[in-house]
Every structure is written in C-alpha cells, then in structure tokens.
N, C-alpha and C positions, 0 to 999 in steps of 0.2 A: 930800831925799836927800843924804845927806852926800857931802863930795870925796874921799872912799876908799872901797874894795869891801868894809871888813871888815863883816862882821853881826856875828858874837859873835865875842865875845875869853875866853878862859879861862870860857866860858860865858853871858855874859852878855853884851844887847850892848850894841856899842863905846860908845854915848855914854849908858850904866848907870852912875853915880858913887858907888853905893850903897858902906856898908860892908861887905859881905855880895860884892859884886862886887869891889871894890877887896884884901879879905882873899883871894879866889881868882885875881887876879893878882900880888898881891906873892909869894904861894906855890905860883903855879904849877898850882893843883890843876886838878881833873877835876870834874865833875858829873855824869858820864853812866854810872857804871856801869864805869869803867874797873878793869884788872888791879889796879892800884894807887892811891892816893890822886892820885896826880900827874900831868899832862898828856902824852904820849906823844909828841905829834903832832912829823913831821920828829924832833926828838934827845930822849932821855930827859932829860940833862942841862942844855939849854936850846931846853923845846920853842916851838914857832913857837906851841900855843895858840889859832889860828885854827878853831872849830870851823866856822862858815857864810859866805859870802860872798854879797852881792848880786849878782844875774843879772838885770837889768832892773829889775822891778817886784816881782821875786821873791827868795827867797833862796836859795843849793845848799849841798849840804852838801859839807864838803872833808874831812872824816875818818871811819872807820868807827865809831870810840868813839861819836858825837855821835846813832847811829841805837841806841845802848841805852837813849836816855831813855824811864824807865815802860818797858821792853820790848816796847814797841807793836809794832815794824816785826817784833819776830820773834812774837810772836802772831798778828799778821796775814798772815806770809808762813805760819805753819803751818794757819790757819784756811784759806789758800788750797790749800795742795799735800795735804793731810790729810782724809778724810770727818768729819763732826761728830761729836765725843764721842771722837774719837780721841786717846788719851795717847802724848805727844811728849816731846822732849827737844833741846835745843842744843845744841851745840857751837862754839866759838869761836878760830878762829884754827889751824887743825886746817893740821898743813903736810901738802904735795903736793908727790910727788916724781912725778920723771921716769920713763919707761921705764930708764933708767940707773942710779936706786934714789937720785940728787941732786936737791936741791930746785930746785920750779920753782915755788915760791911758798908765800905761805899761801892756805887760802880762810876769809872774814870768819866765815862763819857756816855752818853746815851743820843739816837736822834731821833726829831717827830717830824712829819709832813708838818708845813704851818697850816694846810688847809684843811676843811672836814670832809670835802671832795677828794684831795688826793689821798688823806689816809683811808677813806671808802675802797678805793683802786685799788691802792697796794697791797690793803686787807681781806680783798675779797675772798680770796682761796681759803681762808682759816674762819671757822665759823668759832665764838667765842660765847661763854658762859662767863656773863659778867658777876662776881659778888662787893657785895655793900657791907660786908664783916669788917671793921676796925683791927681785927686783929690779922687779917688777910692783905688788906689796902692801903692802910694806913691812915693815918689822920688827912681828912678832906683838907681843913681848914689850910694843914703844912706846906710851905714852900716844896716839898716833893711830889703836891697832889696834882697832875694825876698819876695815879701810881700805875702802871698795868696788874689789870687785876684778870686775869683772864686765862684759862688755858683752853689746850688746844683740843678739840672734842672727836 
C-alpha cells in the first residue's frame, strides 16, 4: 500500500509510469467518456485529475466522469429500474431547479424508456398529477425539457 490515498491519477494509477499514462497526465486528459477530451474534475483549467482513491483495502470513486468507463454502471442501473428488452436512453448532467425555478443542482445521470409504450408499462403503478408551472417544470423550450414534473398521489 502506498503512503498516499491516490488510486488513479488522470486515469491510471498513481504508480503506472507508462507512456500512455504519463501522455494523459502531462495533458490533463480524460479516459472515461468525458464531455470533453480533458479532465474536469474540481477546475476545468487545472483539474485535480484524481479519479479513485484508496478506502482501506479498497478503492472509491471521487468523480462522476470515472463511472462512464465501458458504460457499465449506466447499463446496469437501467437493466435494474427497466423490465428486459426494454429501450432506454440517458441523460447526463440534466440540471434541477428549485421550486423557485433556480438551480439546486445537477443530477449525474438520469434514465427514460425511448418508447411511449414502454414508459406507459413501467409507469403504470404511479398515477401522476401533471403541472404546466415554469417555476415547477422548467423552461419547455430547454435542453432539460422534459422535466418530470409530476408527483406521486
């Protein structure tokens, strides 16, 4: 066990001296599937780069970039909330605003049936009260819309 917590550094880890490693820290990059070629994590400008850290015997992950490797996590979050054979889609980084119509965050990942038939299915159990408030929903027009606007009755 090494005398610092880092596991991966710009993807690779800390004590990887590879060319291949050492090219993705001199430039900062990404490996995971990120918006952009470049590491995000803490500032765009001079990211911290820390994708994992050691937790005992284990390692945890410190950034949400780092859960797009292969798309596993979001496969398998849809293979769990989804009946089989059901077609899906993701979204990423999809922001959430307040009752006040301000942000109160992003959320990492979200997923929708692609069809109008399979979200009928999987929606059936929840009867829903839709609103058409701007300050509830959000801006139709936005790349967020459709927002869930709905709660459970």
């Amino acid at each position: 066990m090494p005398n610092h917590p880092l596991a991966e550094v710009f993807g690779f880890p800390a004590d990887n001296l590879s060319v291949e490693a050492e090219r993705y820290r001199n430039n900062k990059l990404c490996p995971y599937n990120n918006k952009v070629p470049s590491c995000t994590k803490d500032k765009a400008k001079d990211p911290l780069g820390v994708c994992t850290v050691f937790d005992g015997d284990s390692v945890a992950i410190t950034g949400p970039i780092r859960f797009r490797q292969d798309w596993f996590i979001v496969e398998d979050a849809a293979r769990f909330f989804f009946p089989p054979h059901t077609s899906w889609t993701s979204l990423q980084e999809t922001r959430l605003n307040d009752a006040n119509g301000q942000s109160a965050g992003n959320i990492d990942f979200s997923w929708s049936p692609t069809t109008s038939a399979a979200a009928s299915r999987i929606l059936a159990p929840w009867r829903f009260k839709a609103s058409t408030s701007s300050a509830t929903c959000g801006d139709r027009s936005s790349a967020t819309w459709p927002t869930v606007c709905a709660a459970r009755t």
